[in-house]
C-alpha positions as CSV (number, residue, x, y, z in Angstrom):
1,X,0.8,-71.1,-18.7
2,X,-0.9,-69.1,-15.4
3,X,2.1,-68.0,-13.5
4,X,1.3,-69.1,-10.0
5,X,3.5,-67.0,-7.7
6,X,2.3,-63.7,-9.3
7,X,-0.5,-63.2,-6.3
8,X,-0.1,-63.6,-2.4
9,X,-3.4,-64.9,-2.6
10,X,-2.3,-67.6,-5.1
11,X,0.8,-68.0,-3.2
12,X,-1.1,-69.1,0.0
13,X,-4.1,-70.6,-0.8
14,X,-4.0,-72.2,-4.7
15,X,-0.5,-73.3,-5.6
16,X,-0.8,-77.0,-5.5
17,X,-4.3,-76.7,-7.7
18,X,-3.7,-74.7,-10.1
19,X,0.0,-76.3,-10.7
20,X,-2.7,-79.4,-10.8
21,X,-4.6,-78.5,-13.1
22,X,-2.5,-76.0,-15.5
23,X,-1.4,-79.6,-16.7
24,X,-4.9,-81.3,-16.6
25,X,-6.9,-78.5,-17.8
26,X,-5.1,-75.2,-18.3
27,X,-7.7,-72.8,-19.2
28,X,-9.6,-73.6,-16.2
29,X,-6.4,-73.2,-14.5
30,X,-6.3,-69.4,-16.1
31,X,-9.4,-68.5,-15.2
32,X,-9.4,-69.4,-11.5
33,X,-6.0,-67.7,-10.9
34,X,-7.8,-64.5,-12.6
35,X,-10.5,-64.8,-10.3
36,X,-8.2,-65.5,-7.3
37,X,-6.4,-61.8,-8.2
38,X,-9.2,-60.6,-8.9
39,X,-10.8,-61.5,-5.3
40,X,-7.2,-60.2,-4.2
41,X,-7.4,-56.8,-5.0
42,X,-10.6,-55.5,-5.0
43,X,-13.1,-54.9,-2.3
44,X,-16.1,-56.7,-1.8
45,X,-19.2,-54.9,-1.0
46,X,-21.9,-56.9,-2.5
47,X,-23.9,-58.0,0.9
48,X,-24.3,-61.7,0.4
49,X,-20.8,-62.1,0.0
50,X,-17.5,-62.8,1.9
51,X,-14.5,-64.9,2.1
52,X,-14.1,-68.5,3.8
53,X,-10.9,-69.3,5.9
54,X,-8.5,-71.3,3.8
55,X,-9.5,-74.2,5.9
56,X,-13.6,-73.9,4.3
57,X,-12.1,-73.9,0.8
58,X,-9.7,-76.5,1.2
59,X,-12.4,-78.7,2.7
60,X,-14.4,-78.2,-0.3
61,X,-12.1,-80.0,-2.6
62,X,-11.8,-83.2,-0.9
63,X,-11.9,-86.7,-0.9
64,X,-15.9,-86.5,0.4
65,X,-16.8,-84.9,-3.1
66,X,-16.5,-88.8,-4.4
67,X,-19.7,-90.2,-2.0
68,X,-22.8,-90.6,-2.4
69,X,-24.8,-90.2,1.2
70,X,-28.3,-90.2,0.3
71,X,-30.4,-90.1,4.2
72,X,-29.2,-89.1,7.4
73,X,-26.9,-90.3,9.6
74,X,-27.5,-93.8,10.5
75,X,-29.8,-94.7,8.5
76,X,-28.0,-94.2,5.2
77,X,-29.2,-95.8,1.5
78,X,-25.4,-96.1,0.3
79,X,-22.7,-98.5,2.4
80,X,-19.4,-96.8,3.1
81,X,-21.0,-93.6,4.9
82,X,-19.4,-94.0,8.7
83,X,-17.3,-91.1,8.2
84,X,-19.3,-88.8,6.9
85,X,-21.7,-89.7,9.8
86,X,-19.2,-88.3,12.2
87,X,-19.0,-85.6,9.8
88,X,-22.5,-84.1,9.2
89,X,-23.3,-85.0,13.2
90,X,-20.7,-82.8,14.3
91,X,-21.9,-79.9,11.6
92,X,-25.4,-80.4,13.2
93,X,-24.1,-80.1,17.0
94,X,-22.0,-77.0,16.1
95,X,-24.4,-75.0,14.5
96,X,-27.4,-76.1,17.4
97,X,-24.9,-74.5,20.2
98,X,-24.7,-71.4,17.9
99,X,-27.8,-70.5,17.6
100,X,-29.0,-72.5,20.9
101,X,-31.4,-75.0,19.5
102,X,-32.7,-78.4,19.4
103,X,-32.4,-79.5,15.8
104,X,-30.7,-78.6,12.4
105,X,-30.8,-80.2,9.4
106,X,-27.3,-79.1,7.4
107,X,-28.0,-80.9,4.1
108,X,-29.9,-78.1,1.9
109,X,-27.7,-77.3,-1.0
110,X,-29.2,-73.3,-0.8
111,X,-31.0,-71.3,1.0
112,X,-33.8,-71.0,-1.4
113,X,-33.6,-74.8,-1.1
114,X,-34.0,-74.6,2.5
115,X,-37.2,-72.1,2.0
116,X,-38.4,-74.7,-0.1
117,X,-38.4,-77.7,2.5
118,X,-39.6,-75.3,4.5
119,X,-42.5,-74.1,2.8
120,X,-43.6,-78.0,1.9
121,X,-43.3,-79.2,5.7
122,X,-45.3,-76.9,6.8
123,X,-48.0,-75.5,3.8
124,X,-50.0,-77.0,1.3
125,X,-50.1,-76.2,-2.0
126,X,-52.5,-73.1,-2.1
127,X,-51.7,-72.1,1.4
128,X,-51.6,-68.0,2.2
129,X,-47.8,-66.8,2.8
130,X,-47.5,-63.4,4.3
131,X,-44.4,-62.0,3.6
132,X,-42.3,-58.7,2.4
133,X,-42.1,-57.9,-1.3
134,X,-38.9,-58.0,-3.2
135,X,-39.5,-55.0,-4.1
136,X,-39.0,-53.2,-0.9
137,X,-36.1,-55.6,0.6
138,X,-37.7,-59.6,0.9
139,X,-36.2,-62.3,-1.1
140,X,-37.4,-63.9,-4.4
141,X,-37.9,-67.1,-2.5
142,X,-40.6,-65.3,-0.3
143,X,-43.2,-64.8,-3.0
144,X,-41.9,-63.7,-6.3
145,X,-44.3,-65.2,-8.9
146,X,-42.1,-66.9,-11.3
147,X,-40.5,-68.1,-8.1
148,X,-41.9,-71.9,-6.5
149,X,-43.0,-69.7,-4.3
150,X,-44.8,-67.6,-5.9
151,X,-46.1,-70.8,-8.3
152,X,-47.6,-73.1,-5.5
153,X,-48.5,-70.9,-2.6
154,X,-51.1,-67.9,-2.4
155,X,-48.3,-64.8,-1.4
156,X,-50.1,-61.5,0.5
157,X,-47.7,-58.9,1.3
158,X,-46.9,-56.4,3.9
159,X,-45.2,-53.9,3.1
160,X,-42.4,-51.3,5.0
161,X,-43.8,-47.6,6.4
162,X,-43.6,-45.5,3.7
163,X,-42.1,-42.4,5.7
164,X,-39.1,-44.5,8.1
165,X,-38.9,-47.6,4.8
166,X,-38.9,-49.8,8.6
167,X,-41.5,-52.8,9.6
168,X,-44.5,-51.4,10.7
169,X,-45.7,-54.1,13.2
170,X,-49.3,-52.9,13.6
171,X,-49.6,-52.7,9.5
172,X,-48.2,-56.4,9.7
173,X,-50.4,-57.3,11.9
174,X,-53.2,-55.9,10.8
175,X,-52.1,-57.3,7.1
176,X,-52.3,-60.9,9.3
177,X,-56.0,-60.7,10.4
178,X,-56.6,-59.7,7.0
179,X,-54.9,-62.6,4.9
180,X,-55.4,-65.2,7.6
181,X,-51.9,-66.8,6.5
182,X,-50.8,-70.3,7.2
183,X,-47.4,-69.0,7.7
184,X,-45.7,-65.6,7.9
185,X,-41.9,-64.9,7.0
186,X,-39.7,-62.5,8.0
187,X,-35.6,-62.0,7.7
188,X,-34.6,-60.4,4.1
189,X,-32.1,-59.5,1.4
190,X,-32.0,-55.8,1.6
191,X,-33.5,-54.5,5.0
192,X,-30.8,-53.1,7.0
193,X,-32.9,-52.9,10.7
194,X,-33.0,-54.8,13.7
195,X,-35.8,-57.2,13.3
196,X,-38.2,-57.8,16.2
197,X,-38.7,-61.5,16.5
198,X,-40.6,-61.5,20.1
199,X,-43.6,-58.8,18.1
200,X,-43.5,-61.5,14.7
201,X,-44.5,-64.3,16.8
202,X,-46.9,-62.2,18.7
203,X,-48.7,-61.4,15.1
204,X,-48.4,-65.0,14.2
205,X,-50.0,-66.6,17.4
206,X,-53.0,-64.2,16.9
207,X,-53.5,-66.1,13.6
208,X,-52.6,-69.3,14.3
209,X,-50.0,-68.9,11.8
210,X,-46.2,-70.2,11.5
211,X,-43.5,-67.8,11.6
212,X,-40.6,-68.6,9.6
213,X,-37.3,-66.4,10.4
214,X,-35.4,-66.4,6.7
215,X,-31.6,-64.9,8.7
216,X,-30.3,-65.8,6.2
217,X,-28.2,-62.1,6.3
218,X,-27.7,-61.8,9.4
219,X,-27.2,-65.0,10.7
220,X,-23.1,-64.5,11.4
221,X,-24.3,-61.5,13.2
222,X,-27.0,-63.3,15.5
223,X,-24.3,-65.9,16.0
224,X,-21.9,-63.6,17.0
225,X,-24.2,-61.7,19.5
226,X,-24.7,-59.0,16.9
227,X,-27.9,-59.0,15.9
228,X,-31.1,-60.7,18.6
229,X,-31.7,-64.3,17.4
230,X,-35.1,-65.5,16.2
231,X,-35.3,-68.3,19.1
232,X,-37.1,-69.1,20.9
233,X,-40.0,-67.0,18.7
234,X,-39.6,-68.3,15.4
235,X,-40.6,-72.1,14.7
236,X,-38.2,-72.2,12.0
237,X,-35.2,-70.8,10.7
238,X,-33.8,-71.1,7.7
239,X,-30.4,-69.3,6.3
240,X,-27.6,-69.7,3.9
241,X,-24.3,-70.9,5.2
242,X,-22.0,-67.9,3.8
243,X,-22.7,-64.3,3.9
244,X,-21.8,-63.2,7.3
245,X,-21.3,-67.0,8.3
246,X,-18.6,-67.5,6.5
247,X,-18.9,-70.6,5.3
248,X,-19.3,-72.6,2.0
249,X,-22.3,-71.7,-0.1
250,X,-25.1,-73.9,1.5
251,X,-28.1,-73.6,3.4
252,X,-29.4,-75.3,7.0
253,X,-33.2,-75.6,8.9
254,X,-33.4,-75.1,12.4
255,X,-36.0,-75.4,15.2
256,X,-37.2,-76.4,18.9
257,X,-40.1,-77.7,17.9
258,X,-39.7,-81.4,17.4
259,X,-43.0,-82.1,15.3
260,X,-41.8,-79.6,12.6
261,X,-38.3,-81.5,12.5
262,X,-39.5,-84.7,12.0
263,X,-41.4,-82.8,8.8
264,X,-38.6,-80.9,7.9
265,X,-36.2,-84.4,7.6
266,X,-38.8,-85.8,5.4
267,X,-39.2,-82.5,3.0
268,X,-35.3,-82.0,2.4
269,X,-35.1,-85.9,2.3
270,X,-36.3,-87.2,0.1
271,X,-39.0,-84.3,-0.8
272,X,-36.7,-81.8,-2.3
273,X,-32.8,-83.1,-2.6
274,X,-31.0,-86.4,-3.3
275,X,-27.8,-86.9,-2.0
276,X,-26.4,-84.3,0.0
277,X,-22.7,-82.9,-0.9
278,X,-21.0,-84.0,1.7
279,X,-17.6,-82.0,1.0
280,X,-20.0,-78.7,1.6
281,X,-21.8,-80.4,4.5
282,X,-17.9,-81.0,5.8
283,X,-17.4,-77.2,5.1
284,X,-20.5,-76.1,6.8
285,X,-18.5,-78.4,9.6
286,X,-15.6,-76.2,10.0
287,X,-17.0,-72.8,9.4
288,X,-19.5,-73.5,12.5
289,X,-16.3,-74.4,14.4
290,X,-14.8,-71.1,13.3
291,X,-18.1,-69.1,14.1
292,X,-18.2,-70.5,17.8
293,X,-14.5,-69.3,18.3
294,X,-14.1,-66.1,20.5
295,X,-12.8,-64.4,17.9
296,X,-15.8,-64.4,15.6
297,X,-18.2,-62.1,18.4
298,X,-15.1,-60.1,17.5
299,X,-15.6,-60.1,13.9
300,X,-19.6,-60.3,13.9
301,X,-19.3,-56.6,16.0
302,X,-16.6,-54.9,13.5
303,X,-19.2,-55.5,10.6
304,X,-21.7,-53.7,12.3
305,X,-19.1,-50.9,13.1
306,X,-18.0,-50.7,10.0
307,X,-21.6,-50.9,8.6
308,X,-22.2,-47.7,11.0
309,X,-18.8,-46.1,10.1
310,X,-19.9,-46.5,5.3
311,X,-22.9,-45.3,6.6
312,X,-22.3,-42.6,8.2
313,X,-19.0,-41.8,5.7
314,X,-21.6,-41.9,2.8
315,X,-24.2,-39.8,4.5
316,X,-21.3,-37.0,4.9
317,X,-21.2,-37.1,0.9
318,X,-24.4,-36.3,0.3
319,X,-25.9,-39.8,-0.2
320,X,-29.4,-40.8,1.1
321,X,-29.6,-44.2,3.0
322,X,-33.2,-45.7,2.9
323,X,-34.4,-46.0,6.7
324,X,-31.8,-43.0,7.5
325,X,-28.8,-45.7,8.1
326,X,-28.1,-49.5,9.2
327,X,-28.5,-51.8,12.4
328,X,-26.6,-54.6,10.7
329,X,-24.0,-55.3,7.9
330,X,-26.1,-54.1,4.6
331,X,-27.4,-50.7,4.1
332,X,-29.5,-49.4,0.8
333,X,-28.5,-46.3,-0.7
334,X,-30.6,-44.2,-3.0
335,X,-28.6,-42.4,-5.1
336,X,-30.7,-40.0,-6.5
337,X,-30.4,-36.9,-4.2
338,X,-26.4,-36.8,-5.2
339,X,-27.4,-37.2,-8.6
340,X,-31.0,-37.2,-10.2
341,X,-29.6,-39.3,-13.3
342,X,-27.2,-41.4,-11.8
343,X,-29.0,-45.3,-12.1
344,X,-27.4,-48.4,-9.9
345,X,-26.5,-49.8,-13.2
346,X,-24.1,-47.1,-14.0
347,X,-22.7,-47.3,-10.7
348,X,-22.4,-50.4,-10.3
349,X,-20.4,-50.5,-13.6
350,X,-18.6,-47.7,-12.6
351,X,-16.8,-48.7,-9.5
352,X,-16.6,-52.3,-11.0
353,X,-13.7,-50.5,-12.9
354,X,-12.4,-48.6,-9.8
355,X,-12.0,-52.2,-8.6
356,X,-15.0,-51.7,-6.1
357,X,-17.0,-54.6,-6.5
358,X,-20.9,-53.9,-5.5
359,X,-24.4,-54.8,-6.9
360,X,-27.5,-52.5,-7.9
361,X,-30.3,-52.7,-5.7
362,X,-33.9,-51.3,-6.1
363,X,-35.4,-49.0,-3.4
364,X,-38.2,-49.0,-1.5
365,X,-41.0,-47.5,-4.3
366,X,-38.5,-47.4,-6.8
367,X,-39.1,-45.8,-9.7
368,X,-36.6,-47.5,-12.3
369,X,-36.6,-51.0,-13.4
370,X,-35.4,-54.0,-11.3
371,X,-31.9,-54.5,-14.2
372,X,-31.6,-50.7,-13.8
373,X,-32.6,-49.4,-10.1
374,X,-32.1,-46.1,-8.4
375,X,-29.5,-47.5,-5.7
376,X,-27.0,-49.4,-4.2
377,X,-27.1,-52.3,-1.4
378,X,-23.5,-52.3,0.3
379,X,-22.4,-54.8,2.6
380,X,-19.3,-55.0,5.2
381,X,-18.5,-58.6,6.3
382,X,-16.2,-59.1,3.7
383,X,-14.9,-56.3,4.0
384,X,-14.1,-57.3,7.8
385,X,-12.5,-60.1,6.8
386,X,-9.8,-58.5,5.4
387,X,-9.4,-56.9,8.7
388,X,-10.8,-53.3,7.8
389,X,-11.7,-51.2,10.6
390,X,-13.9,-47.9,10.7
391,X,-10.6,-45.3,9.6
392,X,-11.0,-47.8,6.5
393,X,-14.4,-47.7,5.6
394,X,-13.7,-43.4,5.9
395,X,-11.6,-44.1,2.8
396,X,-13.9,-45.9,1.2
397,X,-16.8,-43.7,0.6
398,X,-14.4,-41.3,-0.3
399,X,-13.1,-43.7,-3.5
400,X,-17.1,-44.4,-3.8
401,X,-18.1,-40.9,-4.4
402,X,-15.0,-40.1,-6.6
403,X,-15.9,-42.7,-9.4
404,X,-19.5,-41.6,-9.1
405,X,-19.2,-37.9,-9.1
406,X,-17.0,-37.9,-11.7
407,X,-19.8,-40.3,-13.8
408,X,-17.4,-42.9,-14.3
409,X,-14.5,-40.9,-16.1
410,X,-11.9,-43.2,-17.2
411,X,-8.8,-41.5,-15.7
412,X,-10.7,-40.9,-12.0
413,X,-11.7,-44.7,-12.5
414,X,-7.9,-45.6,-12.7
415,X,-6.3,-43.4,-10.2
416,X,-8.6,-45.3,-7.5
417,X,-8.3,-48.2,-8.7
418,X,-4.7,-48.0,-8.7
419,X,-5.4,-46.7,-4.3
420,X,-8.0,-49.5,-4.0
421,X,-5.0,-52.0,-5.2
422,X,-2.9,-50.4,-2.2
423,X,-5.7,-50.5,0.5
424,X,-5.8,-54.2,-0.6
425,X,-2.1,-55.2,-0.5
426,X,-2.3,-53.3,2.8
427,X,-5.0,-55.9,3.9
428,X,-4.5,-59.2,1.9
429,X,-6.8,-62.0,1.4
430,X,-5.3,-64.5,3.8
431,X,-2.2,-62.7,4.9
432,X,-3.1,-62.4,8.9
């Protein structure tokens, strides 16, 4: 049997399940409370990820996991569905004062399954897309061919400036008069600059196109008055609910615009999804109640110092960061000048054993295949969480570049892990 009290994280947040279900089901019970130590005592780099209060994960296992709640509040297809009326109306208020605007829908079950609602309210089948390549930072829900994107929708591309790897707004718009796109898209998974909403919806007017604002990165930043928020240019928004949120995984639709709602309803409901999951929708509840707390402009600025502080730390060690260093909570790093062999598969392997958890990442132009890369994409929220500060983030580029300097050599790999296990117990999971 799992021992339960072997872990503060365990000790705080999972007692009562796992002693729940080391009877009902122990070897599910042993591999959560191996992932719960193993979220413990490492640190979490990879960009898209973080970790939810105790109050999001408890909220996630509850009693709303057993209804089904297919339509919207009011005007549901199931009986029974008053109280989780309340529910998702109060995660749909919250997150409108966050990002100041008219209308959210909070039932899409991802991101990508946001994009997709999206995409069907407002193109055809056929329709041009303009939007940034994976390969140099957009998302594979922007265009990637195998993607439903990249199935059902004609995808042009614009592309970064090949000298500063930033948006070039006149190439973009130029790239729009060309393509004559029905919708444009911008917001990504590895861009780590301020993104100018305001010139987007310039370009887009002088098309007649839409502009969709994918935040889904940034969105706990623009919510915390980190990072300029895409209203009132974009006509919709669409973002994940964790990453810098915070929240449970998930995804929401925003706008002002109350034609593109009323499309937006229909797409999600019943055009894409069933019945929403109403025990994530209840998370999404809470985590917007968290984000709109004082506390969380706090929390939404340290990522961005602490973005600037890695960067910076990492740049000292001889690493290049694509676009020369980070607005936001992400930055790319191309690890070829410190090492002209060293792949982002190797060190992402590498520090995996140091107990430094991060995720390979193509480059702008890169040269090595997509399962292979030349780099790195780092991220700081979670990070943050844990209540790291800037001295911290110091320390670790130092225990980045020893694992990687010494190409992954078993004993360096140990000795930091063995410090990164300090600088966690030093900052638990949970323990403020």
């Amino acid at each position: 049997m799992t021992n339960t009290t072997e872990s503060p994280v365990l000790d705080k947040m999972s007692c009562t399940l796992l002693e729940t279900l080391e009877s009902a089901d122990p070897q599910v019970a042993a591999s959560m409370a191996a992932e719960a130590k193993r979220q413990q005592f490492t640190l979490e780099l990879i960009a898209s990820e973080n970790h939810v209060s105790p109050a999001v994960m408890h909220t996630m296992g509850s009693w709303l996991t057993n209804k089904y709640a297919e339509g919207y509040p009011g005007k549901r297809y199931y009986g029974g569905c008053e109280f989780h009326d309340q529910i998702e109306d109060l995660a749909r208020d919250r997150v409108k004062e966050m990002f100041g605007c008219s209308y959210a829908n909070v039932q899409p079950h991802s991101g990508a399954n946001a994009n997709v609602a999206a995409f069907m309210a407002l193109c055809k089948p056929g329709d041009t897309i303009l939007s940034l390549p994976i390969s140099s930072g957009g998302h594979l829900s922007h265009g990637l061919k195998p993607n439903f994107s990249g199935t059902f929708y004609n995808i042009e591309s614009y592309d970064l400036d090949s000298e500063t790897e930033t948006l070039d707004y006149d190439h973009i718009a130029k790239r729009a008069l060309e393509t004559n796109p029905k919708m444009i898209i911008c917001g990504y998974s590895a861009y780590s600059r301020t993104i100018d909403f305001a010139r987007f919806r310039e370009i887009a007017d002088s098309v007649g196109a839409y502009l969709m604002a994918d935040i889904a990165h940034i969105a706990g930043l623009v919510a915390g008055g980190a990072h300029p928020s895409p209203f009132p240019h974009a006509h919709i928004v669409t973002s994940t609910t964790h990453k810098t949120l915070r929240g449970p995984r998930g995804g929401i639709i925003l706008t002002d615009d109350e034609e593109v709602a009323k499309l937006v309803d229909r797409k999600v409901f019943p055009g894409s999804q069933g019945g929403p999951l109403m025990h994530i929708i209840a998370a999404k509840a809470v985590a917007f109640g968290e984000a709109l707390q004082p506390s969380f402009k706090t929390y939404a600025k340290q990522i961005v110092k602490n973005a600037n502080a890695l960067a910076d730390a990492l740049v000292a060690h001889g690493y290049r960061l694509c676009s020369g260093g980070t607005d936001n909570h992400l930055m790319l790093v191309d690890l070829r000048p410190r090492d002209a062999e060293l792949t982002g598969a190797d060190a992402e392997d590498w520090l995996g054993a140091a107990g430094i958890v991060v995720n390979k990442n193509g480059i702008p132009n890169d040269p090595r295949k997509p399962m292979v890369t030349s780099g790195l994409r780092l991220g700081t929220a979670a990070l943050t969480t844990r209540g790291l500060v800037e001295a911290d983030m110091v320390l670790v580029a130092s225990l980045i570049d020893r694992v990687l300097a010494s190409s992954g050599d078993a004993d360096v790999c140990s000795k930091v892990c063995s410090e990164v296990h300090a600088l966690c117990e030093k900052y638990p999971l949970y323990g403020h």
